[in-house]
C-alpha positions as CSV (number, residue, x, y, z in Angstrom):
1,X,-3.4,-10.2,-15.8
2,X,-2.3,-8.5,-12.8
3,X,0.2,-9.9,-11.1
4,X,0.7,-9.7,-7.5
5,X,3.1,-11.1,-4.8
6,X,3.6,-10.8,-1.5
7,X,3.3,-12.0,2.3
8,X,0.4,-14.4,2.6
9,X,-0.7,-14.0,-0.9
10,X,-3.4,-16.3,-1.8
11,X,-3.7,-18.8,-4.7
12,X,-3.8,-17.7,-8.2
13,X,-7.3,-18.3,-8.5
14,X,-8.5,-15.8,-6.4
15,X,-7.1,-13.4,-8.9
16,X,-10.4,-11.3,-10.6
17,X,-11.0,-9.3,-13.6
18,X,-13.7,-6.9,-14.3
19,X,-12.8,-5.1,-17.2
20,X,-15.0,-6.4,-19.4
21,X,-17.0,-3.8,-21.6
22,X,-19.4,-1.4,-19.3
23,X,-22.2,1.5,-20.3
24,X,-19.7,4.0,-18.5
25,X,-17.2,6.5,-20.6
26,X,-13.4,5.5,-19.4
27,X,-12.0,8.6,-17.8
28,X,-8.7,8.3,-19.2
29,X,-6.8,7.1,-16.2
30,X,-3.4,6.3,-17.0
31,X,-1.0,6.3,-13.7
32,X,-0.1,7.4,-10.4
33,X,2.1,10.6,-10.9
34,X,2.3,10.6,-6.7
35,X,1.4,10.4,-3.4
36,X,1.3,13.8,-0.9
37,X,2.2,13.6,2.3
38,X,3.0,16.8,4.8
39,X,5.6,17.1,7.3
40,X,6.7,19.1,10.2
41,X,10.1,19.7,9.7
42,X,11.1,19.3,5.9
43,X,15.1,19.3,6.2
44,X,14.7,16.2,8.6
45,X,12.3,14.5,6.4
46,X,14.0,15.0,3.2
47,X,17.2,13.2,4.9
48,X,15.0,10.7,5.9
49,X,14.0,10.0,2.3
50,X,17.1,10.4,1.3
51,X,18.3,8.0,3.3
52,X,16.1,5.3,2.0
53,X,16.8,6.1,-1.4
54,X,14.7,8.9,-2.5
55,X,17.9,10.4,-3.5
56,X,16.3,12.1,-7.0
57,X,14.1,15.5,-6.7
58,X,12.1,18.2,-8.6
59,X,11.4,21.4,-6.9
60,X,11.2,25.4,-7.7
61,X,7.5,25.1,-7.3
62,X,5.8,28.5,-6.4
63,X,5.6,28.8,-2.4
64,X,2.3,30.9,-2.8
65,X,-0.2,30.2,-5.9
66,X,-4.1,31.4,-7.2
67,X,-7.2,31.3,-5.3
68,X,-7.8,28.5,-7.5
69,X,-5.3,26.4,-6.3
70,X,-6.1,27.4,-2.7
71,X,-9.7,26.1,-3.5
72,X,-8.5,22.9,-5.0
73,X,-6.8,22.1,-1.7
74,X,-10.0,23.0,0.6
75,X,-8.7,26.2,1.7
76,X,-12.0,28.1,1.2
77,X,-11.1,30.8,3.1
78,X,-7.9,31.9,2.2
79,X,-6.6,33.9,-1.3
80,X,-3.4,31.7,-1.5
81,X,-1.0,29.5,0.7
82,X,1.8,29.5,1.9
83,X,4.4,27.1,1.3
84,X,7.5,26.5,3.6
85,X,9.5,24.0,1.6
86,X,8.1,21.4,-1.3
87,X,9.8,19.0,-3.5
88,X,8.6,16.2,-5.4
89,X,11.3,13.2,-4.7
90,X,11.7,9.4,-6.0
91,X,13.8,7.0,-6.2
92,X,16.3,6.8,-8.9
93,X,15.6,4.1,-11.8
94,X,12.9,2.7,-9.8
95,X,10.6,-0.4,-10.8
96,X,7.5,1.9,-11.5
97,X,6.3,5.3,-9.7
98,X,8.0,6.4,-6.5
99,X,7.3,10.2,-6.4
100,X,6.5,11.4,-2.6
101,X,5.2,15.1,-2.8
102,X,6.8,16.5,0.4
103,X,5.5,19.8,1.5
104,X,5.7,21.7,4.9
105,X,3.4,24.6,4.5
106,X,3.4,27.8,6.4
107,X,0.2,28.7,6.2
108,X,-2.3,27.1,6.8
109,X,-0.8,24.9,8.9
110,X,-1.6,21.9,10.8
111,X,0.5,20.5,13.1
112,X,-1.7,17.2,14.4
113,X,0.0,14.1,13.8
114,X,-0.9,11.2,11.5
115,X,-3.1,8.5,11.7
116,X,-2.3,6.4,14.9
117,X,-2.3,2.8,13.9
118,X,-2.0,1.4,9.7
119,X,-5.8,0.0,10.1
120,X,-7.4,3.9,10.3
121,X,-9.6,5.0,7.9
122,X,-8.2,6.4,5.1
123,X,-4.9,6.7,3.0
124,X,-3.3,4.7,6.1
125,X,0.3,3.7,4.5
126,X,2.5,3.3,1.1
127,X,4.2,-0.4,0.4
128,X,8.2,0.0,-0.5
129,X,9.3,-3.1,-2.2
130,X,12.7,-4.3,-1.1
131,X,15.1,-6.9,-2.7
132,X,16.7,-8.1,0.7
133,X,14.7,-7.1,3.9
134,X,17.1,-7.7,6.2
135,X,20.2,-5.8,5.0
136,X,17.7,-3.2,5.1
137,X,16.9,-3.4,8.6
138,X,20.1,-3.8,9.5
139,X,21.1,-0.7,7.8
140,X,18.1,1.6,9.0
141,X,18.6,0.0,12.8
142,X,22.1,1.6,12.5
143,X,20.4,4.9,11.4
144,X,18.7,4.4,14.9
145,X,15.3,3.8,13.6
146,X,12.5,1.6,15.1
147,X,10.0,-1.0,13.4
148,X,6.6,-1.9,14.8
149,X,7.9,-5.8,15.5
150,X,10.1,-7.9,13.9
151,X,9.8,-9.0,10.4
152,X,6.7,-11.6,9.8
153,X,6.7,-13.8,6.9
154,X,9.8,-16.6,5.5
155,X,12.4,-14.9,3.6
156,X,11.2,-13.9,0.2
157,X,7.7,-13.5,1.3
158,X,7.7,-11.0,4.7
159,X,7.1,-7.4,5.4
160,X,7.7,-5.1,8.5
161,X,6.6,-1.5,9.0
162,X,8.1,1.6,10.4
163,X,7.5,5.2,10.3
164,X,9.4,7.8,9.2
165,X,10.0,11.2,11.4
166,X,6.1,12.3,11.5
167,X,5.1,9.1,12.6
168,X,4.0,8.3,8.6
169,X,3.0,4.5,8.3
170,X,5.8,2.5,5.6
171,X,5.3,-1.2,5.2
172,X,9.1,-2.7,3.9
173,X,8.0,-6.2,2.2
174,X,9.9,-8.7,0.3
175,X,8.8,-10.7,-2.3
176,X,11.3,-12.6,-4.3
177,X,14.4,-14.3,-2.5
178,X,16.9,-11.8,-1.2
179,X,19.7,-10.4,-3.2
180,X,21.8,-7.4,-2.6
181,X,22.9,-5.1,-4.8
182,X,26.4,-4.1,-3.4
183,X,26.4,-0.5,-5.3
184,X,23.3,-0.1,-2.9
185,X,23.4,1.1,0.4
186,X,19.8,0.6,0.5
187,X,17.7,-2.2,-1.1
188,X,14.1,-0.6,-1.9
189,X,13.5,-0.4,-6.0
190,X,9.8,0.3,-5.3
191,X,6.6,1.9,-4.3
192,X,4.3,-1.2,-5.5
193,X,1.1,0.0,-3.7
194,X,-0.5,2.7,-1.3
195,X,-3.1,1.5,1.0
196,X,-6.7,2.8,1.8
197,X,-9.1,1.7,4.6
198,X,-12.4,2.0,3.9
199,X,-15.5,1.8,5.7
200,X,-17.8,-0.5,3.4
201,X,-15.2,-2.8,1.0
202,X,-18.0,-3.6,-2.1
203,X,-18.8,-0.1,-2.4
204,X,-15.4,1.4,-2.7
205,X,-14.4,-1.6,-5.0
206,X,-17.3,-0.6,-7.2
207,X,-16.0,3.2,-7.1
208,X,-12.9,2.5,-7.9
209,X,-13.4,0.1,-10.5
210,X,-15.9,3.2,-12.1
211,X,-12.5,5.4,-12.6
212,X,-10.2,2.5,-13.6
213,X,-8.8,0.1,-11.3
214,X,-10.6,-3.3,-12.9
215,X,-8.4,-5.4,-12.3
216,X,-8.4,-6.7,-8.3
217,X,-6.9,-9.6,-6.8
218,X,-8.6,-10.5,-3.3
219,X,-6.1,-10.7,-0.4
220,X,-6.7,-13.0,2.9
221,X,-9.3,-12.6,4.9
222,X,-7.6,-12.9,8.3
223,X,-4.5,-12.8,10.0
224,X,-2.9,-14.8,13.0
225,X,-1.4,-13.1,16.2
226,X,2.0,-13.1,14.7
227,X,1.0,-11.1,11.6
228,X,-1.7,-8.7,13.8
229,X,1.5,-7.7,16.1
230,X,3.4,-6.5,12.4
231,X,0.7,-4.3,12.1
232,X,1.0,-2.7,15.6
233,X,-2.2,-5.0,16.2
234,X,-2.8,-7.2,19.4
235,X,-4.7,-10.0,18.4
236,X,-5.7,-11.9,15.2
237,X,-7.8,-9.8,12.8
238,X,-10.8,-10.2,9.8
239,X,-10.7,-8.2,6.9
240,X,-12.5,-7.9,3.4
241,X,-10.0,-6.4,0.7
242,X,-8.5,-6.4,-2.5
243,X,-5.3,-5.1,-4.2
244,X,-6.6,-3.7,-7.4
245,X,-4.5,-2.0,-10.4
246,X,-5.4,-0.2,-14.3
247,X,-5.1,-2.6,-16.8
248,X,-2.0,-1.8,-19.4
249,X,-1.4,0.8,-16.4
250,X,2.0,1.8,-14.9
251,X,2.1,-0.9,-12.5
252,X,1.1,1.2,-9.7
253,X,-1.2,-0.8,-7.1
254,X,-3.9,0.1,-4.3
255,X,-4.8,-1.9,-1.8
256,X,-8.4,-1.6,-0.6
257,X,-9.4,-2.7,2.9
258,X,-12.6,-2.8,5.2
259,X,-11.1,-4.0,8.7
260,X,-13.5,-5.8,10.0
261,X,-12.0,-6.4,13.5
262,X,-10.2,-4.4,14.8
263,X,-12.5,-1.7,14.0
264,X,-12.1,2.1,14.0
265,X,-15.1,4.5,12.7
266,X,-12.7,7.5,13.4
267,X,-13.4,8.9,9.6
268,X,-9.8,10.3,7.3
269,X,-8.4,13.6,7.3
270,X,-10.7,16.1,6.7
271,X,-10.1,19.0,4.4
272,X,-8.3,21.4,4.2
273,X,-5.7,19.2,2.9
274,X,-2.5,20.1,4.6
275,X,-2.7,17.5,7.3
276,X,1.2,16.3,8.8
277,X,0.9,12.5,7.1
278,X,-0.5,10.7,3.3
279,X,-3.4,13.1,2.8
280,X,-3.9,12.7,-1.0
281,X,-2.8,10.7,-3.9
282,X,-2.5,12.3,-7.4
283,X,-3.5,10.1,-10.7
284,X,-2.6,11.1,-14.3
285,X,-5.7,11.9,-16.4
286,X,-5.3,12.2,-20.5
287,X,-7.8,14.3,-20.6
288,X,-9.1,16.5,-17.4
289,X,-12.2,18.7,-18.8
290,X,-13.5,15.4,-20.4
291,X,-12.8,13.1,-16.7
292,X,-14.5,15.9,-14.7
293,X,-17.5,16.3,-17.0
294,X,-17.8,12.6,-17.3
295,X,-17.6,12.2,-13.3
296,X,-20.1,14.8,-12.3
297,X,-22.7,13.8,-14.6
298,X,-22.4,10.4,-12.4
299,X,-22.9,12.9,-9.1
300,X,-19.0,12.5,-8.2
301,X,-17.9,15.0,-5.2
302,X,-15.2,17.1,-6.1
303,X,-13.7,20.4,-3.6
304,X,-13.6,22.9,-6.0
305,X,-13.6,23.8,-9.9
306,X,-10.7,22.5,-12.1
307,X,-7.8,25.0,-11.1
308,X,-4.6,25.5,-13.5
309,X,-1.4,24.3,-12.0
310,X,1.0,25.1,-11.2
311,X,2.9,28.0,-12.2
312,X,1.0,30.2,-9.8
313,X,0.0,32.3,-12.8
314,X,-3.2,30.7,-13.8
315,X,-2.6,30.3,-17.2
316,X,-1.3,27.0,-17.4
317,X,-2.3,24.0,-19.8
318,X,-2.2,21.6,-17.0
319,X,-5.2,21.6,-14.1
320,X,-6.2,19.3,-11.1
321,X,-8.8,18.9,-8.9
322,X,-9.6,17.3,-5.8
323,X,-12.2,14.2,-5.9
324,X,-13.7,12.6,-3.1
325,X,-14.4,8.5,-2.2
326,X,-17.1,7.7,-0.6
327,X,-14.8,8.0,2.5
328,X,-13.6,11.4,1.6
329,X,-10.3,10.3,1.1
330,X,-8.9,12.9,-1.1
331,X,-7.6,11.7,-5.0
332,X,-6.0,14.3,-6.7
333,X,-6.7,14.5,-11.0
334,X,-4.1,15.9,-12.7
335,X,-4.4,16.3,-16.4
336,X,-4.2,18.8,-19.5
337,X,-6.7,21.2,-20.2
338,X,-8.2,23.7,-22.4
339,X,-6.8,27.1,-21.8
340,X,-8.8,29.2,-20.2
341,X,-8.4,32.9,-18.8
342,X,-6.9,33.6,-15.3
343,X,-9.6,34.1,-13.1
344,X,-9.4,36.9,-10.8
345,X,-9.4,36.2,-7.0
346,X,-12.7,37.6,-5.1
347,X,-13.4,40.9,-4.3
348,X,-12.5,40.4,-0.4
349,X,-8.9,38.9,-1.5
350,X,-8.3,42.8,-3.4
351,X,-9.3,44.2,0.0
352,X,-7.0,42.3,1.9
């Protein structure tokens, strides 16, 4: 059973499951390997990050890669990117998955900012789990950051958001009594969730549940002024949602939301996807030819072919591709698969 807490959680009984038996082939979903999110300026966001904990970090990716990839990403029209910085960071022996893939690219780049407000269509914000809220407020105060309003909730059951230098959503929640950790400077052990607005609720739920996530717990339907203003909101609100997670999975969460009032049609980022802010999240496959052939017999939407990744050399054992919600909100399918030949880039890409 999935197990979920948090601020105004509703009563055990509201918790669901649906994965009982169905005439669809499992894809294989195991996981959340990470979430991408651009940036601007990639020194000041990576001591941002760091600052919160993501003090762990993988890099020497290639800056440029294949057509393929380029494709993968929406980038129809170019031969290759270019990357400026990227590094794949977490937090150290964290409670389940924390990876952020940070990337400023060069080219193409975009330098709109995010989503305004955490009720916009799309991948809207990520959920850090803290042990004690307020020594971490404290601390990041001091680090001369702002929050969107106090904290809401009681302690051991309240949440406050933030951003971070881009203007990226975070919601900080607590959901066991504090306790510090004094060999912490910060408090956060967790990325428990990442959140997606949707436009119609039932029919992502049903999506969703088609690649996995069968498990869903309902959350409240509406909220009172006092939790509206946490979310930057200025009056009461209606919702329809769920959190919803992979049974036997990694304990890796989304939270699925149709806001119902407020109201925003304003659809997610469109592609290419190098938009500054949470533009995709990536999900661990066992078996990538098999998920993709599976998916597209059902008429899923993907960008592009399956591209190798990510050595830059096209050979690799490893591939992802880009599939669409019904929203467009970009999930990323990473995964082994067979090896295949390099595939040279188009005749106009020799040219250039």
């Amino acid at each position: 059973m999935l197990v979920l807490a948090g601020a105004c959680a509703e009563p055990e009984a509201l918790i669901e499951r649906q994965d009982r038996p169905t005439q669809t082939a499992d894809i294989g979903l195991t996981g959340r390997i990470h979430f991408n999110t651009q940036t601007g300026d990639f020194a000041r966001s990576r001591a941002f990050y760091r600052m919160l904990g993501f003090t762990a970090g993988v890099g020497g990716f290639p800056k440029t890669n294949t057509h393929e990839m380029a494709r993968s990403l929406g980038m129809y029209d170019l031969c290759t990117y270019e990357i400026q910085k990227i590094e794949v960071i977490s937090i150290p022996a964290s409670w389940g998955p924390t990876s952020i893939d940070l990337i400023q690219f060069a080219e193409p780049f975009n330098p709109a900012p995010p989503y305004e407000s955490p009720t916009h269509l799309g991948m809207a914000y990520a959920a850090l789990l803290t042990t004690d809220l307020d020594a971490d407020v404290t601390r990041m105060r001091e680090q001369g950051m702002e929050f969107l309003s106090e904290p809401y909730g009681v302690p051991g059951n309240r949440f406050v958001f933030f951003t971070d230098p881009d203007g990226v959503f975070f919601k900080l929640e607590e959901t066991v009594p504090p306790h510090a950790d004094s060999d912490r400077e910060m408090q956060i052990r967790a990325m428990p969730y990442v959140a997606l607005n949707v436009s119609d609720f039932e029919r992502s739920l049903a999506f969703y549940r088609r690649l996995g996530y069968t498990e869903s717990r309902r959350l409240p339907s509406t909220g009172v002024l006092e939790e509206a203003r946490a979310y930057g909101l200025d009056a009461p609100f209606q919702r329809r949602g769920a959190e919803i997670a992979i049974p036997g999975g990694d304990r890796h969460r989304l939270q699925l939301v149709q806001w119902l009032d407020p109201y925003d049609d304003e659809p997610p980022y469109p592609r290419p996807i190098n938009h500054i802010g949470i533009d995709r999240i990536a999900l661990a496959v066992t078996d990538l030819d098999l998920a993709v052939s599976t998916l597209r017999e059902e008429g899923a939407e993907f960008l592009s072919e399956i591209a190798p990744c990510c050595s830059g050399t096209g050979a690799d054992e490893t591939g992802i591709i880009n599939l669409l919600d019904p929203d467009g909100i970009f999930l990323e399918l990473v995964g082994p698969i067979a090896r295949r030949e390099p595939v040279a880039p188009p005749a106009w890409c020799e040219a250039d």
